[in-house]
VOGU-3710 file (C-alpha; in Angstrom, 3 decimals, decimal comma):
1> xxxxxxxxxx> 79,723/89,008/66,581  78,028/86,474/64,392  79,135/86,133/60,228  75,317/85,280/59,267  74,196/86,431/56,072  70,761/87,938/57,634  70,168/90,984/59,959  67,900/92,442/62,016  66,713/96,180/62,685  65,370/98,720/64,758
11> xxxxxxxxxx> 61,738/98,711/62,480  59,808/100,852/65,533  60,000/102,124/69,249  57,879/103,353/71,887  57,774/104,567/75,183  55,734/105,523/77,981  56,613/108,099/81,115  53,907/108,713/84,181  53,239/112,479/84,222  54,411/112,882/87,540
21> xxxxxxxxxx> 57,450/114,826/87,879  59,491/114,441/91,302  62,332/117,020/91,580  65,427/115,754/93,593  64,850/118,122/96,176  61,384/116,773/96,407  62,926/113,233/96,994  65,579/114,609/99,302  62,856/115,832/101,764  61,461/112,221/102,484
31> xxxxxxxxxx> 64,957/110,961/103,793  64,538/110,319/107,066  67,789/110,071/108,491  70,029/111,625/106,168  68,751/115,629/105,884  70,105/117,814/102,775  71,721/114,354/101,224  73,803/116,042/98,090  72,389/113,791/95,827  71,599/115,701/92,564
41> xxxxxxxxxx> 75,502/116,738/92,969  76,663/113,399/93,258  74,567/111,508/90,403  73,545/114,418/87,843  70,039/113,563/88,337  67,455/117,281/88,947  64,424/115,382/88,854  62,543/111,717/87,478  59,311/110,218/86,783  56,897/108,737/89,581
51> xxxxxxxxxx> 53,896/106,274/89,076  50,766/106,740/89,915  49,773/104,157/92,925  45,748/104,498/91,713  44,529/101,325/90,270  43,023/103,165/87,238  46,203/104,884/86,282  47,561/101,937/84,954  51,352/102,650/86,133  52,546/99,321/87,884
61> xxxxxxxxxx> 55,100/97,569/86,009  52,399/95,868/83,830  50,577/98,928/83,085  53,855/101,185/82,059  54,708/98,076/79,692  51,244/97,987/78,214  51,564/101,720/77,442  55,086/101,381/75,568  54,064/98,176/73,602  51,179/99,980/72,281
71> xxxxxxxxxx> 53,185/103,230/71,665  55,663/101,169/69,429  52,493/99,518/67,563  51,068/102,636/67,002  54,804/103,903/65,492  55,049/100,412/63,577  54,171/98,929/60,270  53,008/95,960/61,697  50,123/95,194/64,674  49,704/92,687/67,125
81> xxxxxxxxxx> 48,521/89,832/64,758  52,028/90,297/62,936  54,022/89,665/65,780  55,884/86,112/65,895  57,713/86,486/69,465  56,770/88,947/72,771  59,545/89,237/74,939  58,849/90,757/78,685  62,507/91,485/80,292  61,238/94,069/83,175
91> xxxxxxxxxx> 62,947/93,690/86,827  60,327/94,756/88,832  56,936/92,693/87,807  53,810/94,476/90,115  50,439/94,323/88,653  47,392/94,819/90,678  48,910/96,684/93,412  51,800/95,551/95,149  51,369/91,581/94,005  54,530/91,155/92,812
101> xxxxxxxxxx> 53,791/87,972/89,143  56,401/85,386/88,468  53,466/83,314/86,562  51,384/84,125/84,516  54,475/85,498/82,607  54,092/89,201/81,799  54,715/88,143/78,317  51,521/85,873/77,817  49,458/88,714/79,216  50,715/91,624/76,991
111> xxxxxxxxxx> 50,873/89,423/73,942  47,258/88,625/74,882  46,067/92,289/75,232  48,100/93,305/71,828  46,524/90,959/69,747  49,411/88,603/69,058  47,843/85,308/69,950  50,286/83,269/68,348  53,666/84,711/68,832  56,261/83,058/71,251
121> xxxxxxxxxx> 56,248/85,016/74,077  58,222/84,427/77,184  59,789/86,443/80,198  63,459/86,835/80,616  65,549/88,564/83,439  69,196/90,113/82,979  69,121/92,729/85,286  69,421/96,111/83,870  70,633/94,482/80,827  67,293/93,158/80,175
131> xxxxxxxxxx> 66,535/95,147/77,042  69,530/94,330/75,600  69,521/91,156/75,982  65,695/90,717/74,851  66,951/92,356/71,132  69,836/89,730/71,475  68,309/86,760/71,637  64,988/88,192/69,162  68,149/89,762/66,701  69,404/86,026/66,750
141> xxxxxxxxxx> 66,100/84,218/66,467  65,716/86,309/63,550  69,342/86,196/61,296  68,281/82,473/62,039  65,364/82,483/59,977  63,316/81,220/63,020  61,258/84,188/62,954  60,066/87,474/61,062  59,070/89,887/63,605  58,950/90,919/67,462
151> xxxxxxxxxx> 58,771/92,963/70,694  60,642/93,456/73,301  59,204/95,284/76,116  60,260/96,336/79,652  57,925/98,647/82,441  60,022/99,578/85,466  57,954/100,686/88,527  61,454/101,524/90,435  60,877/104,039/92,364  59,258/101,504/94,934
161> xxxxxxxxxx> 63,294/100,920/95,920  64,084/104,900/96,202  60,671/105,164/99,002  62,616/102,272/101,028  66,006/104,097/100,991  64,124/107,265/102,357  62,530/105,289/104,781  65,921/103,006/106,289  69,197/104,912/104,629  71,320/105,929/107,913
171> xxxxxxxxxx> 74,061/107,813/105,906  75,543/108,975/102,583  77,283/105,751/102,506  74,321/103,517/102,908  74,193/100,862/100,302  70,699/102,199/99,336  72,068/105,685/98,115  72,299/104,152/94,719  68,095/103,696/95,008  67,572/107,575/95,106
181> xxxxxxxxxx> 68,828/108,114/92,019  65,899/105,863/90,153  63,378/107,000/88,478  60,037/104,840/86,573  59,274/104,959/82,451  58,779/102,134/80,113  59,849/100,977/76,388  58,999/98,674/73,879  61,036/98,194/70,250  60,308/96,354/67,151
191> xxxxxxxxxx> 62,461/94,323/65,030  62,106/92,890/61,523  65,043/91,756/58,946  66,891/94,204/57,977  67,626/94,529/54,122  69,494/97,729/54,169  72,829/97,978/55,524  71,894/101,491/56,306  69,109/99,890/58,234  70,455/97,334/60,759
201> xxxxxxxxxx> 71,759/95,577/64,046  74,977/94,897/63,540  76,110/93,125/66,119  75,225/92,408/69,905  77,526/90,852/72,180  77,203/89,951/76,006  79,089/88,612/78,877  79,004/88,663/82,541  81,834/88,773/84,916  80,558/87,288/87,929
211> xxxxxxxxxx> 83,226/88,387/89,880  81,391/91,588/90,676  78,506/89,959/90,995  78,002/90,917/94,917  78,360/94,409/94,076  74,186/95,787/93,554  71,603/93,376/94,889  68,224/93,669/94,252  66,054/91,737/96,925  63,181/92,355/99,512
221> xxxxxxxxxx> 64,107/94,979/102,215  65,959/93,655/105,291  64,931/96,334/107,354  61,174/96,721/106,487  58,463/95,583/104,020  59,646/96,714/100,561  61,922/95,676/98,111  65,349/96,884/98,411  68,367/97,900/95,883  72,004/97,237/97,557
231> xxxxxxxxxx> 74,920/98,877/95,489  78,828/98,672/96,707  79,152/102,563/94,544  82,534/102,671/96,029  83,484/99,335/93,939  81,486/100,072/91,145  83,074/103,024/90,025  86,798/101,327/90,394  89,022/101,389/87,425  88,813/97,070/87,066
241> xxxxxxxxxx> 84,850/97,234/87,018  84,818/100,171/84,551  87,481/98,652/81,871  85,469/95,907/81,640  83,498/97,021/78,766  86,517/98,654/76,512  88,280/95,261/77,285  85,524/93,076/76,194  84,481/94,865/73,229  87,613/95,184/72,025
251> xxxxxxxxxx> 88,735/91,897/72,363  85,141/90,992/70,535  86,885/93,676/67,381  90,028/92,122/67,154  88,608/88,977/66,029  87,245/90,525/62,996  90,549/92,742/62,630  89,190/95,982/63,282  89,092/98,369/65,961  86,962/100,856/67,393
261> xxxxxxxxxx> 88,010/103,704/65,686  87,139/101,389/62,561  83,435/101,516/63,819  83,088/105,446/63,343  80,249/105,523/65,353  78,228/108,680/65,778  77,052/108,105/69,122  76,824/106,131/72,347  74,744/105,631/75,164  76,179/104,400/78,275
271> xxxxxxxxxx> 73,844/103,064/81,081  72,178/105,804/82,747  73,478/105,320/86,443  74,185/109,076/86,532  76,089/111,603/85,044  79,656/111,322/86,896  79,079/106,879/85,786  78,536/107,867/82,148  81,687/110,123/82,070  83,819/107,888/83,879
281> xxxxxxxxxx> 82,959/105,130/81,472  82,979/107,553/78,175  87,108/107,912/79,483  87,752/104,779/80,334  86,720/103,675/76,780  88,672/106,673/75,286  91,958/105,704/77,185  91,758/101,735/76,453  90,712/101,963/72,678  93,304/105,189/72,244
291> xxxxxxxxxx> 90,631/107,250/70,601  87,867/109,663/71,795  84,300/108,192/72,336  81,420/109,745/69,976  78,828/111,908/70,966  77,500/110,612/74,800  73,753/111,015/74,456  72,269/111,031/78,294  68,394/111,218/79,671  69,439/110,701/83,665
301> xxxxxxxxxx> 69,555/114,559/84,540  65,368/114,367/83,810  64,916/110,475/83,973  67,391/109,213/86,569  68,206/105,500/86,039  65,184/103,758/84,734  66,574/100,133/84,883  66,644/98,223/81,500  65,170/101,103/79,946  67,284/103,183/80,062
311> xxxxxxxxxx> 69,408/103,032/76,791  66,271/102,920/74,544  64,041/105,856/76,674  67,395/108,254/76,153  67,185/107,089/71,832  63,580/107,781/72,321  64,303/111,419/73,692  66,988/112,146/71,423  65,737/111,118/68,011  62,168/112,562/69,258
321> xxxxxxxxxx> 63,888/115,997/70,291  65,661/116,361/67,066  69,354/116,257/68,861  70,243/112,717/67,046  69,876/112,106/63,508  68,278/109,120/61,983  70,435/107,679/59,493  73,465/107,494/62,000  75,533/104,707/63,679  74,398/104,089/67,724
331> xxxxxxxxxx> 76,658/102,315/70,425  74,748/100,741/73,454  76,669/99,964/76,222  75,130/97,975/79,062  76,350/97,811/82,505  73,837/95,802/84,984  74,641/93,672/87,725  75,765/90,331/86,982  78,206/92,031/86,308  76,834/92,042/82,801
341> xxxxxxxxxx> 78,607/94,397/80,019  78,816/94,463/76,176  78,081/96,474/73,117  74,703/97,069/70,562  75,914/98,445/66,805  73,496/99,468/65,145  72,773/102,037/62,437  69,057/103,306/62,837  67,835/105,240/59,491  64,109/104,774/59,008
351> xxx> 63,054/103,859/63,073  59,566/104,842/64,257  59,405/107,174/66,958
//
């Protein structure tokens, strides 16, 4: 948590899902190996979006971030021109097909296509923690007075790893089940300064534990052409890996002598692995901080786990949908392999959606 005198905020956000819906039963019926695989009983998730492979959809990684920057202009006081920084955080990077871009950065070519010739832009890659850790280092550039405005932007084609698990899983216990359970979208957010407590980023703190760091790999498919998501879900789910956010964030409290019941938050959004991950982590935080979580706000059950988009598609859905109120106090809590974990406070009362 940083003492600076100037904030950030939430100013607009954006997002972008493929039409196609793909129920889990749908999925289910592509594994080859592994017939009637329980898997909307084990992760929560019914169904989740699908790109479109057609060129002139638009829906590879670059397209689905195109979509959500422009949504979040189009919710925004600002355009393109305004923009001092364009930050690109998505994991999977297709464009044209299945060319997977390192260079140019996805960054240079969306700040290109917005308009915002002479912002900063640059790529960065967290893992699933991508997002977050785009508005942490934009929410720093600007409480340093570096800059005035920005975007951070993520399009997650991941579905791409679930067709690989149909096509090699062998069991239940496969290190691919995880990939079944993932589902494509995109989102963008603005920030500006914030001059209204009522209006702001609070804090955002990070850290990785690299301990767990072997536990979910994503890499090219050793098996077949693809890429490939490898996730130890036994491991992941222990008590050690799971107290690592309560532990962390309060730790991060007690420096500022307060705890988390001090925060009265209205809500929080865990990482949207799947529903059984989002209550284990909602108790673990309850039992280490000795007071009951807010409100859990979810998306999996329709989204499944879009990646580092998650946190921000389920505020989209929720403030959209009417079933959280602007003007309240939001927890984010990351969870991405690294391990990465940490907290986002903000309170979010004039965001456009």
């Amino acid at each position: 948590m940083t003492s600076d005198a100037g904030y950030s905020r939430f100013e607009a956000l954006g997002a972008y899902l493929p039409p196609t819906i793909q129920s889990t039963p749908e999925l289910v019926a592509t594994v080859v190996n592994v017939p009637d695989v329980p898997l909307e009983r084990i992760t929560g998730v019914r169904e989740r979006r699908v790109y479109d492979p057609r060129p002139e959809a638009g829906e590879d990684s670059y397209g689905l971030a195109l979509k959500a920057a422009r949504n979040a202009l189009t919710n925004s006081r600002y355009d393109g021109a305004d923009l001092d920084v364009v930050i690109s955080v998505s994991i999977t990077r297709f464009k044209d097909g299945d060319d997977f871009y390192f260079e140019p950065s996805f960054a240079g070519l969306l700040a290109k296509e917005l308009g915002a010739r002479r912002a900063i832009h640059f790529d960065l890659s967290n893992a699933c923690a991508g997002m977050m850790s785009g508005v942490y280092l934009l929410d720093r550039m600007i409480r340093a007075g570096m800059v005035r405005t920005g975007l951070v932007v993520s399009g997650e084609q991941c579905t791409r790893v679930a067709q690989t698990a149909a096509r090699e899983m062998a069991d239940s216990y496969d290190a691919q089940f995880a990939s079944l359970s993932v589902g494509d979208s995109a989102v963008a957010v603005v920030l500006d300064r914030s001059v209204d407590e009522a209006d702001r980023i609070h804090y955002v703190d990070l850290t990785t534990s690299s301990e767990f760091s072997h536990l979910c790999l994503g890499m090219p498919s050793d098996r077949s052409e693809g890429i490939a998501l490898y996730t130890d879900n036994k491991k992941m789910h222990k008590e050690d890996r799971l107290r690592l956010w309560p532990s962390f964030h309060g730790d991060q409290l007690a420096k500022q002598s307060r705890t988390f019941a001090d925060e009265a938050f209205d809500y929080v959004i865990q990482h949207q692995v799947g529903t059984r991950f989002v209550e284990f982590m909602n108790a673990t935080g309850a039992k280490e901080f000795g007071t009951d979580t807010p409100e859990s706000l979810t998306g999996c059950e329709v989204f499944g786990n879009t990646a580092t988009t998650s946190h921000f598609l389920v505020l989209h859905k929720h403030l959209t949908e009417g079933t959280a109120r602007q003007g309240a106090k939001f927890l984010m809590v990351p969870a991405a392999s690294g391990i990465v974990v940490g907290a986002l406070s903000a309170t979010i009362t004039n965001l456009g959606v």
